[in-house]
N, C-alpha and C positions, 0 to 999 in steps of 0.2 A: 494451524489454520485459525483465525480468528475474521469474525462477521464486522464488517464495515457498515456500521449502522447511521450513516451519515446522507442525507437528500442531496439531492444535485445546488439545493438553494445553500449549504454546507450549515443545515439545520439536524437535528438528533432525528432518528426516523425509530419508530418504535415496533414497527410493521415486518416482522423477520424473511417476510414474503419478499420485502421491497429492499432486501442488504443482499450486497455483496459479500466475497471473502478475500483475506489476504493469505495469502501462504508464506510462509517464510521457512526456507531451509538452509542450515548452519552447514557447510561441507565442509571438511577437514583438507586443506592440500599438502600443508609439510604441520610439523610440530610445533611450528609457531605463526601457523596461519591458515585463517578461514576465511573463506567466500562466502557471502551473505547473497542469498537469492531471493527475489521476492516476486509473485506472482499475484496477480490482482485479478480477480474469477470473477464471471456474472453480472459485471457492471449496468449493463443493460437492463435487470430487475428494478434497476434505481426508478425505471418508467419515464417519462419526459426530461428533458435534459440530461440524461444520463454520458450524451457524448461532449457536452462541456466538463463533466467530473470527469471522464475519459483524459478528454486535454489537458486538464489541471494537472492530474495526479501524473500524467505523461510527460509533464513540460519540465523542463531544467531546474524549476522548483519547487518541484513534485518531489516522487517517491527517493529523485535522485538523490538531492538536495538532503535529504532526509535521513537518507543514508548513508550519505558522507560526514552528515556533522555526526553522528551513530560511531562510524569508524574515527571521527577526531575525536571524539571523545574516549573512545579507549585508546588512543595511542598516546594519550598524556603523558 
């Protein structure tokens, strides 16, 4: 789990009240390969704007996006 310490405006937010969390979990499915899960918690703390960061991070070049260049990048 790590605190997404970032404002809707996609400024630093110093405010621990006002962060979200990501979770991320590595599953094992065979010997030579893992599923990368990722859960984005409490976005709604972010307080005003918080359902445009919803969108962003939701959108095709979001979390997705982000995740894919994650897996191209180890499969060099």
């Amino acid at each position: 789990m790590i605190s997404w310490d970032v404002r809707p405006q996609w400024q630093i937010e110093a405010d621990p009240a006002k962060t979200s969390e990501v979770e991320v979990r590595f599953v094992s499915e065979t010997p030579s390969r893992t599923r990368v899960e990722l859960e984005h918690h409490n976005l709604e703390r972010h307080g005003e704007g918080w359902e445009q960061m919803r969108d962003a991070v939701g959108a095709p070049d979001g979390w997705d996006l982000g995740l894919r260049r994650f897996a191209e990048r180890l499969t060099r």
